[in-house]
C-alpha positions in Angstrom: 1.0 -12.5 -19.1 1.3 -8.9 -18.1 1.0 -7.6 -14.6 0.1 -4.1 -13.8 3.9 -3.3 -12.7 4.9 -4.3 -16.4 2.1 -2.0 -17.8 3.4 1.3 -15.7 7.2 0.3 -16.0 6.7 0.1 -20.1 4.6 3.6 -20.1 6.6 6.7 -21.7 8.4 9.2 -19.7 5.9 11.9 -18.4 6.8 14.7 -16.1 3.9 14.9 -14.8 4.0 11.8 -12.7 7.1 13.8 -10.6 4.9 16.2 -9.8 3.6 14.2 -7.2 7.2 14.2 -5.7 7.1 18.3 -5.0 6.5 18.2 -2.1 9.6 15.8 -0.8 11.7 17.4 -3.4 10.9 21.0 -1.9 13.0 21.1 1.5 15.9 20.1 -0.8 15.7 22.1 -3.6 19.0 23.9 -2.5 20.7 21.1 -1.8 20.1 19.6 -5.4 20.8 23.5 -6.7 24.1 23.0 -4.8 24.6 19.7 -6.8 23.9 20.8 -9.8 25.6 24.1 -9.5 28.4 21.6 -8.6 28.6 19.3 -11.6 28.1 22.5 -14.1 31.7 23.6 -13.0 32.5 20.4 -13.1 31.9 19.9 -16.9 33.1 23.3 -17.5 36.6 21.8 -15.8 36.1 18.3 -18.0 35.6 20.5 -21.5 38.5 22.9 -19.8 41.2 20.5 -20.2 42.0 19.6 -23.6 41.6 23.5 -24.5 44.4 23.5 -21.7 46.1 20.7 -23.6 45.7 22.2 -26.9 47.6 25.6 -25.0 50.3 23.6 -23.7 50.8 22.0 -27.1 50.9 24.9 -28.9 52.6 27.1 -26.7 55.3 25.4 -25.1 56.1 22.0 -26.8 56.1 22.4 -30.4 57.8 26.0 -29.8 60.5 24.1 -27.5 60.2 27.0 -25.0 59.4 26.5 -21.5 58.8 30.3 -20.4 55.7 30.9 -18.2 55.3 26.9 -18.0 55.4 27.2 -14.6 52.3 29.5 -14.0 50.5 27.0 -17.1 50.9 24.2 -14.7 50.0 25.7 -11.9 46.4 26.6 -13.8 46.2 22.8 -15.1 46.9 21.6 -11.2 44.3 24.3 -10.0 41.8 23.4 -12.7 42.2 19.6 -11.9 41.8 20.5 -7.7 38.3 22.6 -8.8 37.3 19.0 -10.1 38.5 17.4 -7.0 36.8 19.6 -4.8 33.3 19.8 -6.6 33.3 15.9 -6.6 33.7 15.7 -3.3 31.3 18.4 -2.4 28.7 17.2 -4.7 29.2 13.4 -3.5 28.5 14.7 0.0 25.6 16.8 -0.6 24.4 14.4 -3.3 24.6 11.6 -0.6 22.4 13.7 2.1 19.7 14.7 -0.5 19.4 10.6 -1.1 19.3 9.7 2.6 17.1 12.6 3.6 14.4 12.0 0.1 14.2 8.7 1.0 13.5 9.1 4.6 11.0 11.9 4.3 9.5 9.6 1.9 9.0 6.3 4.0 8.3 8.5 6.9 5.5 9.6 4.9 4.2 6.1 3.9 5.0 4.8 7.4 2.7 7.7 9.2 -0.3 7.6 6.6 -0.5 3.7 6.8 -0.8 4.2 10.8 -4.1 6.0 9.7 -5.2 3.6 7.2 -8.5 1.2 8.1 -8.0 -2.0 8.8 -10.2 -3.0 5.7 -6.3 -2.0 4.0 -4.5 -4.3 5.1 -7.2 -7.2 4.9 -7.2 -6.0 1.3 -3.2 -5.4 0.8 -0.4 -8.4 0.9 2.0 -7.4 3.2 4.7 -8.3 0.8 3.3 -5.1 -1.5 3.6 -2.8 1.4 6.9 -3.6 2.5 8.0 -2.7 -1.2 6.3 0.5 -1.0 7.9 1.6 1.6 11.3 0.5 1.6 12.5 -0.1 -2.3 10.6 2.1 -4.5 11.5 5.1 -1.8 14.9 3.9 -1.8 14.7 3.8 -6.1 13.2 7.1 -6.6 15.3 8.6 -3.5 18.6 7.3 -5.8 17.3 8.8 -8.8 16.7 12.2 -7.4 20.0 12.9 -5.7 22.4 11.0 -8.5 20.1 11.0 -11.9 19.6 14.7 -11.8 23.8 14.9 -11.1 24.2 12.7 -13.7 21.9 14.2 -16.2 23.2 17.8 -15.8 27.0 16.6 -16.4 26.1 15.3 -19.3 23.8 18.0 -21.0 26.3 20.3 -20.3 29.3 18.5 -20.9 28.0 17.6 -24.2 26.9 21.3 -25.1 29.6 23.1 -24.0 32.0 20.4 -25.6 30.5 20.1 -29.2 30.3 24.3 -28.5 34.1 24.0 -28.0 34.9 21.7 -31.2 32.8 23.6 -33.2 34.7 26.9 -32.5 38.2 24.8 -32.9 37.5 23.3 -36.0 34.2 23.7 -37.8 34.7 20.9 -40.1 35.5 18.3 -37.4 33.5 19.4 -34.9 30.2 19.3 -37.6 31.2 15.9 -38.6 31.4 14.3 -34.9 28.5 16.8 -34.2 26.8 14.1 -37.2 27.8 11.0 -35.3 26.4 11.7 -32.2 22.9 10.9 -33.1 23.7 8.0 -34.3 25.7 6.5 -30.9 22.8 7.9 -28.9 20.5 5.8 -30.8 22.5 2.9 -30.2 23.1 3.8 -26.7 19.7 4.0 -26.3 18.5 0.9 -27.8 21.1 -0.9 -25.9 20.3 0.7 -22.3 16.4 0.2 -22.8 16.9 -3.5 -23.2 19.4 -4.2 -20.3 17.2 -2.5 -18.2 14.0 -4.4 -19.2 15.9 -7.3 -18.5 17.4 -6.8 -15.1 13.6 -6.1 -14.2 12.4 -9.1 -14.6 15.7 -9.8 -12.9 14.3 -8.5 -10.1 10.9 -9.3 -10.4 11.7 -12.8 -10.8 14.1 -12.5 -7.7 11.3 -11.4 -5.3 9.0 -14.3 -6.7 12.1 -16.9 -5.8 11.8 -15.2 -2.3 8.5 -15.7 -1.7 8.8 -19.1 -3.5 11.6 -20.4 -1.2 10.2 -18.5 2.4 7.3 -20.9 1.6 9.3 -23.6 1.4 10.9 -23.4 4.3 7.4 -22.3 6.0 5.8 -24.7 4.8 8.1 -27.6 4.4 6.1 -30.0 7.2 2.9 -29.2 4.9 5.1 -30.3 2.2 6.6 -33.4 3.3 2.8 -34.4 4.5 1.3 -33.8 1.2 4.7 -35.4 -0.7 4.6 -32.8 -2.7 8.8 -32.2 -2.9 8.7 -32.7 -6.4 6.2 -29.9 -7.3 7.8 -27.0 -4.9 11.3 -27.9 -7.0 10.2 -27.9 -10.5 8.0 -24.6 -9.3 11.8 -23.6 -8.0 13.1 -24.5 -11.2 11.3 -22.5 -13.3 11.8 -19.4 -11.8 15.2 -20.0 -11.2 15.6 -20.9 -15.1 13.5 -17.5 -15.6 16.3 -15.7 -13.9 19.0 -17.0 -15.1 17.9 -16.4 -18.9 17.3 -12.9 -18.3 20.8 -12.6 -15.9 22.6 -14.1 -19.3 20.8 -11.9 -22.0 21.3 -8.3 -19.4 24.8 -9.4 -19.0 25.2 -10.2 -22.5 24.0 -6.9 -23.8 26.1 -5.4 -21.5 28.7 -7.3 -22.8 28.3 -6.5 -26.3 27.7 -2.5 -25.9 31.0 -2.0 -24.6 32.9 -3.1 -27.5 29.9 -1.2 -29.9 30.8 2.1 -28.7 34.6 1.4 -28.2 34.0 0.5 -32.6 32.0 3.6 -33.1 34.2 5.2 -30.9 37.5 4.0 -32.8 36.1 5.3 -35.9 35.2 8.5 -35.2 38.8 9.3 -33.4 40.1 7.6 -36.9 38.5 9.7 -39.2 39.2 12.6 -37.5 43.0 11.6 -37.0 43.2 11.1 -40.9 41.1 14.4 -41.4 43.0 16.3 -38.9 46.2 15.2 -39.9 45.7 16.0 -43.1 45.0 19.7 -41.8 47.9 19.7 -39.9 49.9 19.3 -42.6 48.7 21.4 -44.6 49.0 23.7 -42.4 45.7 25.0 -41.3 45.1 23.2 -38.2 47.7 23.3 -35.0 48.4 20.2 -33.6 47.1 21.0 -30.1 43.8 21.5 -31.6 43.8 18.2 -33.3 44.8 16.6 -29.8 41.7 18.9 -28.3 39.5 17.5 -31.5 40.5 13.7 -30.8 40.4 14.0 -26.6 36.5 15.5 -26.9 35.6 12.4 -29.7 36.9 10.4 -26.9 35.4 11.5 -24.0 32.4 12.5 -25.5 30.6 9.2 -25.3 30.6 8.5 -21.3 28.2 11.5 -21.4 26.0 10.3 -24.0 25.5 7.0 -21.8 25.0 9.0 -19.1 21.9 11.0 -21.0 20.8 7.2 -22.2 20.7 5.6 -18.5 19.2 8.8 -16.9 15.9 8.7 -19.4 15.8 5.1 -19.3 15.7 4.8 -15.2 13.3 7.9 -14.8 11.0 6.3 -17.4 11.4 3.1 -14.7 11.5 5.0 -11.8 7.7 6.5 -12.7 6.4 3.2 -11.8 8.2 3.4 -8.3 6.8 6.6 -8.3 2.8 5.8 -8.9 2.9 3.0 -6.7 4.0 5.3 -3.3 1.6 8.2 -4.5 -0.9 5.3 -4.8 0.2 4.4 -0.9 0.0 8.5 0.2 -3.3 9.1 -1.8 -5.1 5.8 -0.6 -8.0 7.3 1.9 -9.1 5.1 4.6 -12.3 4.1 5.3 -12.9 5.1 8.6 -12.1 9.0 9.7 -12.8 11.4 12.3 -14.6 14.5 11.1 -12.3 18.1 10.9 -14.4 18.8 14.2 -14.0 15.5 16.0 -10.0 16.0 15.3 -9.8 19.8 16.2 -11.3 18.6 19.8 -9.9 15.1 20.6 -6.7 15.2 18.4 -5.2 12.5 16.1 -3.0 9.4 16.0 0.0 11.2 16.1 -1.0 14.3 18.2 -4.3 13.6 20.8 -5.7 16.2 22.9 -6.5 13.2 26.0 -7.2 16.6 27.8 -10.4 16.7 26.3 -11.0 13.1 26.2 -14.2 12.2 28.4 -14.5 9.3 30.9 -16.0 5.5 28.7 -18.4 4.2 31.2 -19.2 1.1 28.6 -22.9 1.8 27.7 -23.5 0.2 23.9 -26.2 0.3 21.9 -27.2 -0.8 17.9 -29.8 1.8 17.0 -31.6 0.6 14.2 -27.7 -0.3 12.6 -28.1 -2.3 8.6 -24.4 -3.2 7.6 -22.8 -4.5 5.0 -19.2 -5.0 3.9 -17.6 -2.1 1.6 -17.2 -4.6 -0.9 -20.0 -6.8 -0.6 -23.8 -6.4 -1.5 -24.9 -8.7 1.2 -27.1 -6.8 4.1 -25.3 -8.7 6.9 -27.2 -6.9 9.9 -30.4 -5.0 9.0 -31.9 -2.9 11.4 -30.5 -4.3 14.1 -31.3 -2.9 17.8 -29.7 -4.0 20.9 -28.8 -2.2 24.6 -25.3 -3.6 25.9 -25.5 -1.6 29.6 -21.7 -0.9 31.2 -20.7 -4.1 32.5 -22.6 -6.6 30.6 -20.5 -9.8 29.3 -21.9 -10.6 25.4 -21.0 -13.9 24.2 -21.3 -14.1 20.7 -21.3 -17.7 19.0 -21.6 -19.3 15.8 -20.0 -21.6 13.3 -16.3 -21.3 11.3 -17.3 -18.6 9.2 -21.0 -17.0 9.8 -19.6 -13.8 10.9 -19.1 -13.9 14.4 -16.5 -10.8 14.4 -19.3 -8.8 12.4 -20.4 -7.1 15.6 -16.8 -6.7 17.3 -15.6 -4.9 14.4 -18.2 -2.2 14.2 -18.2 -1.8 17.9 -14.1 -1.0 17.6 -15.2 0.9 14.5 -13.0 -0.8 12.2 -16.6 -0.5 10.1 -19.2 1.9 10.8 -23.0 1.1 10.1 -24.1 1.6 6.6 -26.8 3.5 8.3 -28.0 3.6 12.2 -26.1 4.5 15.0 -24.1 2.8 17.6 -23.8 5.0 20.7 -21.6 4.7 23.8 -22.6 6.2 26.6 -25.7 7.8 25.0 -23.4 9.6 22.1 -22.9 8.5 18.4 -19.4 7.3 18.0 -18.7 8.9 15.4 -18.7 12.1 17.5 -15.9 11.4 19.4 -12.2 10.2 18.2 -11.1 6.5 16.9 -8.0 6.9 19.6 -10.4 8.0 22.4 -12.4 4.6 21.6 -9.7 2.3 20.9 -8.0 3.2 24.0 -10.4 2.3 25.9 -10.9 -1.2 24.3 -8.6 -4.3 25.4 -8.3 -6.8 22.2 -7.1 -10.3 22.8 -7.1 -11.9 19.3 -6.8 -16.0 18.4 -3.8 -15.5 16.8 -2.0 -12.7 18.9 0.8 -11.3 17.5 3.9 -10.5 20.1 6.7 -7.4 18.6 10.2 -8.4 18.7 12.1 -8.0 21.8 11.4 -9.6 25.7 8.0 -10.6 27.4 8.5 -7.3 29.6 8.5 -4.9 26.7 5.3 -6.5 25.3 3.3 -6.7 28.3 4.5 -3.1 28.9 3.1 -1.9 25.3 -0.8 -2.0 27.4 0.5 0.9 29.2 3.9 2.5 28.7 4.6 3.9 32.2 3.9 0.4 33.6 6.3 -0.7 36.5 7.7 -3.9 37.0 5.4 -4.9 40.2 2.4 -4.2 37.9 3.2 -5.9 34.6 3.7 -9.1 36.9 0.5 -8.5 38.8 -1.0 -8.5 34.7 0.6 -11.7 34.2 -0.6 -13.6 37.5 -3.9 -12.4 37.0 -4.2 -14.5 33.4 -1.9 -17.1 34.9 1.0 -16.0 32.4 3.4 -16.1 35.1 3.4 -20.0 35.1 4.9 -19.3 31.4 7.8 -16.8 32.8 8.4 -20.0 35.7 9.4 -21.9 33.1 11.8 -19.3 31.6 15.3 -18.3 32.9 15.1 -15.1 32.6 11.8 -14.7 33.3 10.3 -11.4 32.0 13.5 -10.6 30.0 13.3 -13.4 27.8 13.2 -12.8 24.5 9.7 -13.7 22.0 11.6 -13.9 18.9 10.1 -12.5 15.7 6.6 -12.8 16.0 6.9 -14.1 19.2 8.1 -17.1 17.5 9.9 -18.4 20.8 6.5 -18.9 22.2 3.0 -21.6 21.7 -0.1 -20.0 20.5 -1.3 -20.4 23.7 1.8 -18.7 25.5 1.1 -15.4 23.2 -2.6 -15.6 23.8 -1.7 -15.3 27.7 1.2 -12.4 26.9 -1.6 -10.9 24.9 -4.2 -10.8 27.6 -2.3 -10.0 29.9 -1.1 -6.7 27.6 -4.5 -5.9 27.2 -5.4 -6.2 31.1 -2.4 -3.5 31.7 -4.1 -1.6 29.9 -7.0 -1.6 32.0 -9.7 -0.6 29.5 -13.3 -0.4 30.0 -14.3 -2.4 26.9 -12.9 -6.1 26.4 -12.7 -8.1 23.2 -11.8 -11.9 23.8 -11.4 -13.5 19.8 -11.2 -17.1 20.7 -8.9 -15.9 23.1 -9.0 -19.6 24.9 -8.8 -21.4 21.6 -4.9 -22.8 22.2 -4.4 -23.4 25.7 -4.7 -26.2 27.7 -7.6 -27.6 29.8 -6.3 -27.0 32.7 -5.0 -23.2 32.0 -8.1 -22.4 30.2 -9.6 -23.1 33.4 -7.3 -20.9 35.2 -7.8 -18.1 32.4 -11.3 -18.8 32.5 -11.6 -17.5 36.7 -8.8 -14.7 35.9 -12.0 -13.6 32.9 -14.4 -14.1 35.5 -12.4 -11.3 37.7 -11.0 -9.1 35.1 -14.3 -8.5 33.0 -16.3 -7.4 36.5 -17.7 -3.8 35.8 -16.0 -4.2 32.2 -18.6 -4.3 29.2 -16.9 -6.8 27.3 -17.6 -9.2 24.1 -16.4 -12.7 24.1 -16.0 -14.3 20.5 -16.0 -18.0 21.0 -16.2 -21.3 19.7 -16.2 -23.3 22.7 -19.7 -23.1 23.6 -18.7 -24.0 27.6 -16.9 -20.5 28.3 -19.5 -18.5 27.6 -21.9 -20.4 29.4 -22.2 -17.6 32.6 -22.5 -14.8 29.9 -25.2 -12.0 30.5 -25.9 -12.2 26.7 -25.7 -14.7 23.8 -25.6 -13.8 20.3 -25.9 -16.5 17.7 -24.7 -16.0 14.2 -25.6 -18.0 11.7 -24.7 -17.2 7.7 -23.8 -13.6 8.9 -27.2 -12.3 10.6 -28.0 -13.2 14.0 -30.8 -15.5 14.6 -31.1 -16.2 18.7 -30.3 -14.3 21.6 -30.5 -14.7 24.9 -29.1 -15.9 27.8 -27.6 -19.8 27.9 -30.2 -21.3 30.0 -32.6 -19.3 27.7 -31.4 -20.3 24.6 -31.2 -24.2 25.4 -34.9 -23.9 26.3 -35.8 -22.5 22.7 -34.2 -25.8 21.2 -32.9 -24.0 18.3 -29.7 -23.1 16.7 -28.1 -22.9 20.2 -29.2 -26.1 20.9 -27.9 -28.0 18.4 -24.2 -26.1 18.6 -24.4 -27.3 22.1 -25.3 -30.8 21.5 -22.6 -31.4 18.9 -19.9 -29.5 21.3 -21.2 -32.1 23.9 -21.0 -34.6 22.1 -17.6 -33.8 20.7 -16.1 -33.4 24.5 -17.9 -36.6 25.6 -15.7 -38.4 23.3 -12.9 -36.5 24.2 -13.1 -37.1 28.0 -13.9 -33.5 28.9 -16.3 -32.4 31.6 -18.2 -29.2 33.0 -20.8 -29.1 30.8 -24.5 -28.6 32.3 
């Protein structure tokens, strides 16, 4: 079966595709002259040598006479230091033009994906991102700074070499001249299938990593499900997979060596019988024969060179499309050019010109449905949140609950309607100004690497120590850091896989209570914690959300029980609200989520409800 990556790796080279690359390419267009400039007098120092050789030959061994030796040596010793020094300059230059391309390049990638929605990355594995940004820059990067080196030493190598045989010896040079072709071909053929092969080297590797970070993942689900057996023979394969192709790229590789080193035998051969022949009679010098049979020998490492470069540019086009793919993907939610000459962007915000969020929401007349669905989830849909007003919006796993939260954050915007806070569209004033202004607690929070200090901090940067522990005691967080020896310096792990669910969800809170915003966002924020900490969290809510307008996503029917407003979803519309006392009176949907919740806590020995 072919994937799309097979279909753009086995498409024909087209320059075209680098195009997209001009503008990376551009602030080290010098540097690359420089190398190329570089490796030109390099070659012209490769094809200077044997003519030096054929000199020496002629003029100083065959003759017997050493006069002016000296100053000949001294030209071969400076010839061979020019070498020496343009290696090392080009390897130096080369080596900045890679670091600095690929840089430039995953700085791009890392900055546009800041401003991408957040439909993206619903959309996009992580796994494919990743990629993006770190090997195919890293590919093309490599290709840039050494492929062009490599492909100018061996154009010119080649030209001004056959150039030189052919003004040595027109015969021999015209014959080798023939050959070339021929070994090209070959070199060709060979190169094209190592390097298909050592993809699906690679592709196969990254399928064995995903293949074996689930199995470590996942290995309790395994052992529950007995399903050892399965994961190893789905091991197997793609281990087998590998291996084949491992054996048949090393193989070829194997078996070109001693190909050219034949072809290569027979070409110095014939031209050692032709050229001796010549010799003696007489109308060829014997330092041009040793020229003639040193440029049949070296001429071949430049022919591979030619062979690899085509073969990994072709490759590289696919590393290529994929990032300009990444650069050129458009989000789905932007600011308008006025909105971002007045408020700023991401990366530089004008918060001078940012105006005060009292919290006043309302739905005028908003229908919505997903980008990539037909569905009409809300349709024309009305609704005044005033500043301070606690919506609780409930429903079953699945009807759609987090429909309303994301187009109040503006991760969506209404297909058509208007939400407006504080009596303006949205859409008039900057995603940044909103979402710093909103404090999202998620179910399943997710904590950056380093100590419970630096995330709590990341609510507000400037944050001192007295007030990051205030945030913590006020979402009872602080009974976590009693428990910890070093208290707000310990370390979350990756993930913040040191930490419960219900540890994070109180780190998290208490981040987004730093922050002090005037719009809160609870996702199930209570889902993993405790009885008796939910009740703790559940008073800190209480005196954190006073003044706040703020949206409470929940399950548990007995949190939201003092909200101002109840939403219920049901198959993605809503179909009640009001408030809980309200609701239970209309003996509808509500109703009957709040019967089976009591019923479900009766069993389980809970109490509170009323």
């Amino acid at each position: 079966m072919q994937t799309r990556d097979d279909e753009i790796y086995n498409r024909p080279f087209n320059l075209g595709i680098w195009a997209a690359m001009g503008p990376f390419f551009r602030p080290y267009r010098k540097m690359v002259a420089r190398s190329l400039l570089l490796m030109l007098v390099s070659s012209l120092v490769d094809v200077f040598i044997p003519l030096y050789q054929k000199y020496f030959i002629d003029t100083f061994i065959f003759p017997r006479g050493t006069d002016g030796a000296a100053a000949a040596a001294a030209v071969g010793v400076a010839a061979v230091t020019l070498s020496f020094v343009c290696v090392i300059l080009f390897t130096r230059t080369a080596i900045r033009v890679e670091m600095g391309f690929s840089r430039d390049l995953k700085k791009a990638c890392f900055d546009h994906l800041q401003t991408l929605s957040i439909s993206y990355y619903n959309a996009t594995p992580v796994g494919y991102i990743i990629a993006r940004v770190l090997s195919d820059t890293d590919k093309i990067g490599l290709l840039i700074a050494w492929g062009l080196v490599d492909l100018m030493w061996g154009l010119s190598y080649v030209v001004f070499a056959v150039t030189a045989m052919l003004l040595l010896d027109f015969r021999l040079g015209l014959w080798l001249a023939v050959m070339m072709p021929v070994m090209a071909v070959i070199t060709t053929w060979f190169q094209n299938r190592i390097l298909l092969h050592n993809r699906r080297v690679r592709r196969t590797n990254s399928l064995i990593t995903g293949s074996f970070n689930e199995g470590i993942l996942g290995a309790r689900t395994s052992k529950t499900l007995v399903i050892e057996d399965v994961n190893a023979a789905e091991f197997s394969g793609l281990t087998g997979e590998m291996y084949r192709h491992s054996i048949r790229a090393a193989t070829l590789s194997a078996v070109y060596t001693p190909v050219m080193m034949i072809f290569g035998s027979v070409a110095v051969a014939m031209m050692l019988v032709q050229g001796s022949s010549y010799v003696m009679e007489g109308v060829m010098a014997f330092g041009t024969l040793s020229a003639m049979i040193s440029y049949a020998i070296n001429i071949f490492e430049p022919i591979q060179h030619l062979s690899r470069f085509f073969s990994e540019a072709t490759a590289t086009q696919a590393n290529i499309e994929r990032v300009d793919a990444l650069l050129k993907h458009e989000p789905d939610i932007t600011d308008s050019p006025e909105v971002t000459e007045k408020y700023g962007d991401s990366f530089d915000p004008k918060r001078e010109n940012w105006e005060p969020l009292h919290g006043d929401i309302r739905f005028d007349d908003v229908t919505f449905k997903y980008p990539d669905g037909d569905e009409v989830v809300l349709s024309h849909f009305t609704l005044d949140v005033p500043a301070g007003t606690c919506v609780a919006i409930v429903g079953e796993t699945g009807a759609g609950k987090s429909t309303l939260v994301n187009l109040v954050c503006r991760f969506f915007e209404p297909t058509s309607g208007r939400i407006l806070i504080d009596g303006r569209d949205y859409r008039e004033r900057s995603q940044l100004w909103l979402h710093s202004n909103i404090g999202y607690v998620l179910q399943s929070p997710h904590l950056f690497s380093g100590t419970i200090r630096d995330n709590i901090r990341y609510g507000r940067l400037d944050a001192t120590d007295e007030e990051i522990m205030e945030a913590a005691r006020l979402v009872s967080a602080d009974s976590i850091l009693a428990k910890l020896p070093l208290g707000l310096d310990s370390d979350v792990g990756e993930g913040g896989d040191h930490l419960s669910t219900g540890e994070k969800q109180l780190i998290s809170f208490a981040r987004a209570v730093l922050a002090d915003p005037r719009i809160f966002v609870l996702d199930e924020a209570t889902s993993s914690i405790d009885t008796e900490t939910e009740r703790l969290i559940q008073t800190a809510i209480s005196k954190v959300l006073v003044g706040r307008t703020s949206f409470l996503i929940a399950h548990r029917l007995s949190t939201i029980r003092t909200a101002d407003l109840i939403l219920v979803v049901k198959d993605g519309k809503i179909v009640e609200q009001g408030a809980h006392r309200e609701l239970l009176r209309k003996k509808g949907v509500y109703t009957q989520l709040w019967a089976m919740q009591y019923e479900e806590d009766i069993v389980r020995g809970k109490k509170g409800w009323s």
